[in-house]
N, C-alpha and C positions, 0 to 999 in steps of 0.2 A: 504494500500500500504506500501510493507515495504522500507526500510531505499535504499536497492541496488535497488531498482526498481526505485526509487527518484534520485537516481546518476546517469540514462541515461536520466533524463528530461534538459529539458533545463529550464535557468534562467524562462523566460517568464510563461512557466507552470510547474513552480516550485512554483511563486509568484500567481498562480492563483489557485492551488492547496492549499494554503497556506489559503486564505483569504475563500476558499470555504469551510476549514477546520474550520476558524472562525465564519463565521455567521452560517454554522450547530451547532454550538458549542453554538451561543447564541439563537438562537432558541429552541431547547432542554432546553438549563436554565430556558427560559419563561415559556417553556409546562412544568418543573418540579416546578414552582414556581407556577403555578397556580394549579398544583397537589397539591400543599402543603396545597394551601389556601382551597381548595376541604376536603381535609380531616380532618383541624382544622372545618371547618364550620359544616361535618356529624359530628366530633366527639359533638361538643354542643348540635347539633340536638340532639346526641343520648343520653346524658347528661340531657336533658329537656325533652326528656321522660320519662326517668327517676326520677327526681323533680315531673313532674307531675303526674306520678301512686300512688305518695305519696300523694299531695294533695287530702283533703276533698271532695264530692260531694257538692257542692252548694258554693265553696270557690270564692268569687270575686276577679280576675286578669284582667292584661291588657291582648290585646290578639293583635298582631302583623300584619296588616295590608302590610304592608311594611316595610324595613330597619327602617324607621324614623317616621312612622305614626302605631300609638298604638292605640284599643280603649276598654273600656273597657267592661268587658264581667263575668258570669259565670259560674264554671266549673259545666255541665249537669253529664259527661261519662266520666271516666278517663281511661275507658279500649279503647274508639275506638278513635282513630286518625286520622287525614287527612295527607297521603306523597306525599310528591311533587317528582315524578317521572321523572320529565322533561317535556321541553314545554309546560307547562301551564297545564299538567296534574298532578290529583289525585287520589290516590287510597286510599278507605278507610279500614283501618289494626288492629287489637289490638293491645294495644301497646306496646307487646311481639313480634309483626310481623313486629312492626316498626323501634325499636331500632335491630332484627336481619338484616333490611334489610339496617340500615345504618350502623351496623358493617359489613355486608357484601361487601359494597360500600367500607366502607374504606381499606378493605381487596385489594379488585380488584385495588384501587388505591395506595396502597402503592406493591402492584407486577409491578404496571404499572412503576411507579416511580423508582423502583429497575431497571429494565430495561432496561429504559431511561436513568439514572445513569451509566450505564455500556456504554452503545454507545456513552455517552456523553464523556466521558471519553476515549474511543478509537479515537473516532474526536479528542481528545484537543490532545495525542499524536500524531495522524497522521500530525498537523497541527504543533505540538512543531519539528518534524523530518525532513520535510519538509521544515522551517524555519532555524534550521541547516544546513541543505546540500544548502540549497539555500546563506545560509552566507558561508561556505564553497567556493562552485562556486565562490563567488563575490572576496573572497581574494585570489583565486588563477585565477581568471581574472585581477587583479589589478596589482597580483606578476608579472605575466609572461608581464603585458607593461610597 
């Protein structure tokens, strides 16, 4: 909405346009901040396939359970891999198909993020103009009593 289309609103939905502009605005920060954290996490993934194409056949590592539960294990295969694809699934990949498919991911997510970035960014204008013309209003409601 531009700036003269905001000048035939009235206070009320000027101030409700305003605050609708805000929390789209922090919504969007959320979905870009956890974009962010999405794409540090494939980049290690793809980092630690890496590391481990280099490891030895028979080399003893911990082997990752969970965030916080480690146990340990031997490397059998350093070309096939397990990816976690989402919801509890895996597909298994060599590890040339594994690091393609999480630079792929990070691809798709940092187009997504560019995007979001852009709308996020027309919200925080529409919300910064909207906020003028509504201070605006208020000082020349005040002038004229």
């Amino acid at each position: 909405m531009r700036a003269s289309e905001m000048e035939k609103l009235n206070v009320e939905q000027l101030k409700a346009l305003k605050e609708q502009s805000e929390m789209e605005v922090n919504v969007l920060q959320d979905s870009l901040s956890k974009i962010k954290t999405a794409v540090t996490r494939l980049d290690i993934a793809s980092n630690a396939l890496l590391d481990l194409s280099l490891r030895p056949q028979g080399k003893k590592m911990l082997v990752p359970l969970t965030a916080s539960l480690y146990v340990s294990g031997t490397l059998e295969d350093a070309d096939r891999v397990l990816v976690d694809v989402g919801t509890g699934y895996f597909i298994e990949k060599t590890t040339a198909e594994g690091k393609d498919y999480c630079d792929r991911k990070i691809s798709l997510l940092k187009s997504n993020y560019d995007e979001l970035m852009e709308v996020a960014s027309k919200r925080k204008i529409t919300g910064d103009e909207a906020g003028a013309v509504l201070q605006a209003k208020l000082r020349q409601s005040t002038a004229t009593t």
